[in-house]
C-alpha positions in Angstrom: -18.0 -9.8 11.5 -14.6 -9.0 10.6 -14.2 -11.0 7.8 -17.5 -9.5 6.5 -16.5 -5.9 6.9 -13.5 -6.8 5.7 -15.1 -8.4 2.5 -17.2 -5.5 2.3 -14.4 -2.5 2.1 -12.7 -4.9 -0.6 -15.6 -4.9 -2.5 -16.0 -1.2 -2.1 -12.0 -0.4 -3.0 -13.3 -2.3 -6.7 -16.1 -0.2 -7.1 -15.3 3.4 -5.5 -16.1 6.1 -7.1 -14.0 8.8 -5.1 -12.8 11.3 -7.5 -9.2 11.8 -8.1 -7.8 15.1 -6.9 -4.1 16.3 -6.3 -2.4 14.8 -3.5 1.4 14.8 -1.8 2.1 10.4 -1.6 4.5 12.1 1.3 1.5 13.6 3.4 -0.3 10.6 2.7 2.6 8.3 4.0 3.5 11.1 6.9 -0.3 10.5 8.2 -0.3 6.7 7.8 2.8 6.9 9.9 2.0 9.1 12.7 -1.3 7.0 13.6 0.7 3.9 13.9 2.8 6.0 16.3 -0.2 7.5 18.2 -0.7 3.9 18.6 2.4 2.9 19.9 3.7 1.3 16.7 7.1 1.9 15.6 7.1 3.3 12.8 8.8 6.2 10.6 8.9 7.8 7.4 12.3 9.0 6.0 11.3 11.4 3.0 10.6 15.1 3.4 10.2 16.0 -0.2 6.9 16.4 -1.9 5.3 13.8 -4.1 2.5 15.3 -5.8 0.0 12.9 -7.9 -3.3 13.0 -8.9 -5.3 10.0 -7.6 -7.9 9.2 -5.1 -6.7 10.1 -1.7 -9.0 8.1 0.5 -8.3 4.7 -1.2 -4.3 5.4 -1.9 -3.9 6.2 1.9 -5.9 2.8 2.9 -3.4 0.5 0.6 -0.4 2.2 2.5 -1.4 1.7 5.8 -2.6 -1.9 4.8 1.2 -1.9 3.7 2.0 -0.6 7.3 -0.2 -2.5 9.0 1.3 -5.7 7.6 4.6 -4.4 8.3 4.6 -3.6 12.1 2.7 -6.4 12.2 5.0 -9.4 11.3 7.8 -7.2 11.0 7.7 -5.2 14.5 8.5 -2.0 12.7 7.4 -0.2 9.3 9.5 2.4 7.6 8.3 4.1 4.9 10.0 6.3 2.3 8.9 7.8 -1.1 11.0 8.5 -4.4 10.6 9.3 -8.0 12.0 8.7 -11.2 11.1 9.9 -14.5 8.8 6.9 -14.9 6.9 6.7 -11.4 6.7 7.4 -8.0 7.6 4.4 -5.6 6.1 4.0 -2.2 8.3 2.0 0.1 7.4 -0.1 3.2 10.6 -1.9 4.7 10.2 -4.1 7.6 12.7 -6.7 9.4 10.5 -9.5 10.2 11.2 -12.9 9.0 9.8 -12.3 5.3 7.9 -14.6 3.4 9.0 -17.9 1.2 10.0 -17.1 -2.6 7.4 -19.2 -3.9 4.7 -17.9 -1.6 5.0 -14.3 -2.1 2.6 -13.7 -4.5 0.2 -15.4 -3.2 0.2 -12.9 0.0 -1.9 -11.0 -2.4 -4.5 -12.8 -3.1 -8.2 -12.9 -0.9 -8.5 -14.0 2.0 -4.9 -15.7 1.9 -3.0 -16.0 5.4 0.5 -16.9 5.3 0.4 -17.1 9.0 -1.7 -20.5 10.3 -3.0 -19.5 13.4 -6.2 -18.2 13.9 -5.1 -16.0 16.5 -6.6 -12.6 15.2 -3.2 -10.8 17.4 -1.4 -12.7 14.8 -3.3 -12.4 11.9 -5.6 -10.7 9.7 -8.6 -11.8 7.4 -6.2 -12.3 4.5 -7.4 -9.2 2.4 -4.8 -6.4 3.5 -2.2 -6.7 0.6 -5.6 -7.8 -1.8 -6.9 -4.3 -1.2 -3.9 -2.8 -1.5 -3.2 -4.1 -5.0 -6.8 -3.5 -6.4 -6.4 0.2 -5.5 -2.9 0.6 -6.4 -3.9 -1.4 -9.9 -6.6 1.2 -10.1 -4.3 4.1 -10.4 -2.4 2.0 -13.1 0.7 0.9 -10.9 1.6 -2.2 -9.2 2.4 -3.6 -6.3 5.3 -5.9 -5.4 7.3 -7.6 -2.3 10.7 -9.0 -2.0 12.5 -10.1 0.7 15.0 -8.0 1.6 19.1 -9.7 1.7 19.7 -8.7 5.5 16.2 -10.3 5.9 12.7 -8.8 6.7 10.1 -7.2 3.7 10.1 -4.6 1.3 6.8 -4.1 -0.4 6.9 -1.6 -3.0 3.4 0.3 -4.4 4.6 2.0 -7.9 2.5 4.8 -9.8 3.0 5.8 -13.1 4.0 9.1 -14.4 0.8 11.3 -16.3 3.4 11.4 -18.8 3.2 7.8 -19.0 -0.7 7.5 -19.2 -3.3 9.0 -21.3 -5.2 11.8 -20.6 -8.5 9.6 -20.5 -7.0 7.5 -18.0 -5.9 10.0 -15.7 -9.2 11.7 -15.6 -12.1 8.7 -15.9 -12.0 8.4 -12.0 -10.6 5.2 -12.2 -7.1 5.9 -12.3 -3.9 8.2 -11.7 -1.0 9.7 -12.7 2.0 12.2 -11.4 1.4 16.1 -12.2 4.0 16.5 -15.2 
């Protein structure tokens, strides 16, 4: 069941058509945050300023808490923070669990792929959190990355363009995203 619901809410992140509206990436991180707390999860958001981007709300606040999720997950604690630039606006998810192997990192983005062997469902997902994450974040014409961090633990970064660095077609087709200029 859970790997058909799961399979079902990818399937749906590739074919939503939620329309984009004006969001704050903070708010959206900020909400993410305080129902893993609620939860008992630690976790913690360290930006107060506004990010404002136009995207689709409902399917850019599921990739961060997949992000999250992940995080507190195999990495006991999730902390979240959110920056621009000129170019883009950077979601950050930093954890300190063990990380993942170099070679295997992108492959923790693929379907259905579990880096961790058990089947234990405390220990592991279905393999399509970081999958959905990407499709939506590549649907608002960003990207999606991971690194291990050098004190050890993750950092998974979602990156969104600027409007100034898309066309106007793409920022209003309802398939992708930009920040307000």
């Amino acid at each position: 069941t859970a790997i058909t619901e799961s399979t079902l809410a990818f399937s749906r992140a590739e074919a939503s058509s939620e329309a984009t509206a004006s969001l704050d990436l903070t708010e959206l991180g900020r909400e993410v945050v305080e129902e893993f707390r609620l939860s008992g999860a630690d976790a913690t958001i360290t930006t107060d300023t506004p990010v404002v981007f136009v995207g689709r709300p409902v399917a850019l606040k599921r990739a961060i808490r997949n992000v999250v999720e992940n995080a507190i997950r195999y990495g006991r604690q999730a902390r979240v923070s959110v920056f621009t630039d000129p170019m883009r606006a950077t979601i950050r998810v930093d954890d300190d669990g063990p990380g993942i192997p170099e070679a295997r990192i992108e492959e923790a983005f693929q379907p259905f792929v579990r880096l961790e062997p058990s089947r234990n469902r405390e220990t592991g997902g279905t393999g399509l959190g970081l999958s959905i994450a990407r499709s939506i974040v590549h649907a608002h014409g960003g990207t999606i990355a991971a690194r291990n961090r050098p004190g050890g633990g993750l950092s998974v970064d979602l990156v969104l363009p600027r409007a100034s660095e898309l066309g106007a077609t793409d920022l209003w087709d309802g398939k992708g995203g930009g920040l307000l200029t």
